[in-house]
C-alpha positions as CSV (number, residue, x, y, z in Angstrom):
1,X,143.5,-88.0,70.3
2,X,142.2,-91.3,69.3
3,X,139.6,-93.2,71.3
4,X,141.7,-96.0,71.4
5,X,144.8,-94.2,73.3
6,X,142.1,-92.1,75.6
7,X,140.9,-96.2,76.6
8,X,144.6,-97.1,77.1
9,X,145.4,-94.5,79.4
10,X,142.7,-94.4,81.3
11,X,143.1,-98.0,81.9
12,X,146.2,-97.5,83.4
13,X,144.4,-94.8,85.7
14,X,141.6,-96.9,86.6
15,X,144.0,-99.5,87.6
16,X,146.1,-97.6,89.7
17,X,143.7,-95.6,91.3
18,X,141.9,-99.0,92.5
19,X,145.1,-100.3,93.8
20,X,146.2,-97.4,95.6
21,X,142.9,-96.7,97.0
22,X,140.3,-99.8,97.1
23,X,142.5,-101.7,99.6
24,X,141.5,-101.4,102.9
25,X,143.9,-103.0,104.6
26,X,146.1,-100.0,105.1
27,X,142.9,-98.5,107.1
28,X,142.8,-101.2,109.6
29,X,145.4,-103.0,112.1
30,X,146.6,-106.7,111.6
31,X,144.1,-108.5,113.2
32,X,141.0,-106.5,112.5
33,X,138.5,-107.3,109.6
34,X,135.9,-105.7,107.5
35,X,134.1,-104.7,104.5
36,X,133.8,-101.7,102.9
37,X,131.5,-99.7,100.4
38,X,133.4,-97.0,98.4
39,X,132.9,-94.5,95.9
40,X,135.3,-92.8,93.5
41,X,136.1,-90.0,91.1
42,X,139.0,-89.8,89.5
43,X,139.8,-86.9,86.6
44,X,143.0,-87.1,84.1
45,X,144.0,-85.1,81.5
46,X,141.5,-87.2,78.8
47,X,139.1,-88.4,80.5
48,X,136.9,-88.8,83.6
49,X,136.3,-92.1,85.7
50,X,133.6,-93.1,88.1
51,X,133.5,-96.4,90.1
52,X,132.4,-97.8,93.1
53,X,133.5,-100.9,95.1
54,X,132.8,-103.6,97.8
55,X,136.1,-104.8,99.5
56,X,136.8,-107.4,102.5
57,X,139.5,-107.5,104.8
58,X,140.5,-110.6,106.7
59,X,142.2,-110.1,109.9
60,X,144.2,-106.9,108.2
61,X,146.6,-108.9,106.2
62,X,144.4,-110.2,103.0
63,X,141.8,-107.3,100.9
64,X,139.6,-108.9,98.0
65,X,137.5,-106.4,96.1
66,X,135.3,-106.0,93.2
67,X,134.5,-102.8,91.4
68,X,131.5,-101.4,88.6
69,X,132.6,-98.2,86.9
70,X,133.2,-96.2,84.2
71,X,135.3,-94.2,81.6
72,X,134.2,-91.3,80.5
73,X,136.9,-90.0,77.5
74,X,136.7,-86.0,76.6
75,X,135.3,-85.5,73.6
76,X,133.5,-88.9,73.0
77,X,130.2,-89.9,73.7
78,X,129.6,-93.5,74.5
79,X,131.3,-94.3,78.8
80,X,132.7,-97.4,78.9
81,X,131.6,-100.1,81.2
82,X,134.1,-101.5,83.8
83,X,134.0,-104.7,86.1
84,X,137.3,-105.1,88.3
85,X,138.8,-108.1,90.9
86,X,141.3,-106.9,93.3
87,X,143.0,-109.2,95.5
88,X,146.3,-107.4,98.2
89,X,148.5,-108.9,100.7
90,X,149.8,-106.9,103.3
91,X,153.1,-109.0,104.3
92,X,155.0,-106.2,106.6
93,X,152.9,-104.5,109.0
94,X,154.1,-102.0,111.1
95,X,153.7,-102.9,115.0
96,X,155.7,-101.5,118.6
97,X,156.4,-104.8,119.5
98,X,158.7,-105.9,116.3
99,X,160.1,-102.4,115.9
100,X,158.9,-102.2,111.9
101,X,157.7,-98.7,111.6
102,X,156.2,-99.5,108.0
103,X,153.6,-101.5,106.1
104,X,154.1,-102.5,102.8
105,X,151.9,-104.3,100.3
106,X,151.8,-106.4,97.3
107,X,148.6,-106.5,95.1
108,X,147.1,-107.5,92.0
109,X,144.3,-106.3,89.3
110,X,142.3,-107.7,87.0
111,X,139.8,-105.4,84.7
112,X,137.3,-106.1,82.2
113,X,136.3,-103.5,79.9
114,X,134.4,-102.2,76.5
115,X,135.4,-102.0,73.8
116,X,135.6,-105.6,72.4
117,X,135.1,-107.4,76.1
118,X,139.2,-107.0,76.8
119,X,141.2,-106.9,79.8
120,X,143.9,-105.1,81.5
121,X,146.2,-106.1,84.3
122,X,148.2,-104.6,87.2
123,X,150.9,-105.8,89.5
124,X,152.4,-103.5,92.1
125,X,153.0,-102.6,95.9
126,X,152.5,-100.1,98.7
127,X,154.4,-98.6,101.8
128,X,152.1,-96.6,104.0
129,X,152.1,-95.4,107.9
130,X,149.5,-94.8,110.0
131,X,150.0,-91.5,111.7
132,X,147.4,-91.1,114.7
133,X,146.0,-87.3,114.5
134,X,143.5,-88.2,117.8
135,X,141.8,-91.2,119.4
136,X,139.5,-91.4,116.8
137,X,141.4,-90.4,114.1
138,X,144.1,-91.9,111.8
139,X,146.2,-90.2,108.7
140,X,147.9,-93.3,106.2
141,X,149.6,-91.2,103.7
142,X,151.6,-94.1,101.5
143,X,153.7,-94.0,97.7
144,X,152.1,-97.1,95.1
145,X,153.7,-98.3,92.2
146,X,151.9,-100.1,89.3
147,X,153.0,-102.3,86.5
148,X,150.1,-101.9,83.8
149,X,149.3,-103.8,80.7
150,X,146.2,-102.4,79.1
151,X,144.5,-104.8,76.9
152,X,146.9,-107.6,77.5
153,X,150.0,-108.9,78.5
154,X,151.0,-108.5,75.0
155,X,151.0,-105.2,75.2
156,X,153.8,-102.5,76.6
157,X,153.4,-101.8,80.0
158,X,152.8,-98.5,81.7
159,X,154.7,-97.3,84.8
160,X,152.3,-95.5,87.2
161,X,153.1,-93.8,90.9
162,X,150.2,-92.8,92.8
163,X,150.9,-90.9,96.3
164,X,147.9,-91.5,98.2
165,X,146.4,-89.4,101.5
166,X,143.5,-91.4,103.5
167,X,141.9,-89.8,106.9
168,X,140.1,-92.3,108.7
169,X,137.4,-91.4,111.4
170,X,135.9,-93.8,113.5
171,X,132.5,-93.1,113.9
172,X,131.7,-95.5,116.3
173,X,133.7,-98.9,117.9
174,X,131.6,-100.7,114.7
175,X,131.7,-98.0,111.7
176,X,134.9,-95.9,109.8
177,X,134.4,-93.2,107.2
178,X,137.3,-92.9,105.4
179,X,138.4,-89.5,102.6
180,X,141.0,-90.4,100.3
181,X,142.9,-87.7,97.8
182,X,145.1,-89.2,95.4
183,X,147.9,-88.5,92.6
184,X,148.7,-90.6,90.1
185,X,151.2,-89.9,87.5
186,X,152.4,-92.6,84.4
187,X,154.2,-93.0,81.3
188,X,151.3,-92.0,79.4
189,X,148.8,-89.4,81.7
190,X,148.4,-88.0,85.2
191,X,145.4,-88.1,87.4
192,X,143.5,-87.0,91.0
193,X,141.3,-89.2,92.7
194,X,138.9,-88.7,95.4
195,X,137.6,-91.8,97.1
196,X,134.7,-91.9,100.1
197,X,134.2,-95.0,101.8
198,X,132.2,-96.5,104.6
199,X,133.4,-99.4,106.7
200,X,131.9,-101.9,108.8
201,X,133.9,-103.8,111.3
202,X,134.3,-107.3,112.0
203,X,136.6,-109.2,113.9
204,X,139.0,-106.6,116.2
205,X,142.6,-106.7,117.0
206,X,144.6,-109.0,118.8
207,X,145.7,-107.5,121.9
């Protein structure tokens, strides 16, 4: 397979698999607010990707993050450097008092990458649900779907669903470790992803 097609679908990955995974907004309640440090791993049928990210939540209903990676395609030896913006909005949120049972979310990506300093693009949303497992622990399993234009908006985009399986653990009233397992699947490849993160609360809930 050409290197060029291994760098187009992996794009596609990498976008997705930030989307579905980076935001964490779907691991906090509207009103709370946070940062986070995460690491990821994702492996597709071409190729292998690394990244890690810094993310901030405002009051559960705005994520902003930025991500360093890289692309590692089978059978070539030069990675590929990555530098991603990542900006979600969580519109719907699920809450007792309204009667919505859901979240859903609407996001945006924007990746630079080698070769030749270009950039790809993603547009998409979420629906997740919090499922509590014990007092300090929460299950958001949620379905993402992801418009991707690798390279540019002149090119064909790429379909991508990702189902997506966070645990969250509160360590303390302060700290959450979160473990994420996710499946992508596109036009063009399919993809796991494991993501760890750390995050550090701000601002709590409403009551």
């Amino acid at each position: 397979m050409k290197l060029s097609k291994i760098i187009f679908i992996s794009c596609a990955l990498l976008l997705i698999s930030s989307a579905s995974v980076i935001a964490q907004g779907n691991l906090l309640d509207k009103g709370e607010s946070g940062s986070s440090l995460i690491y990821g791993y994702t492996d597709s049928d071409n190729a292998t990707i690394t990244q890690g990210s810094f993310v901030v939540t405002a009051k559960g209903v705005v994520d902003f993050g930025i991500t360093l990676g890289s692309i590692n395609p089978d059978g070539f030896g030069d990675n590929l450097k990555i530098f991603g913006l990542h900006l979600e909005l969580f519109p719907i949120r699920e809450s007792a008092k309204s009667g919505i049972p859901i979240n859903l979310s609407i996001f945006g990506i924007w990746t630079n990458h080698d070769p030749n300093n270009s950039n790809s693009y993603g547009l998409g949303g979420s629906v997740f649900k919090k499922i509590k497992l014990g007092s300090q622990t929460n299950f958001v399993p949620g379905i993402a779907y992801t418009k991707v234009w690798p390279f540019s908006f002149d090119n064909d985009p790429v379909n991508v669903t990702s189902f997506n399986f966070p645990l969250i653990v509160k360590v303390t009233s302060k700290v959450r470790l979160s473990f994420t397992w996710s499946i992508s699947d596109s036009d063009v490849e399919s993809g796991t992803s494991m993501f760890i993160g750390i995050t550090f609360m701000g601002q709590t809930k409403e009551k």
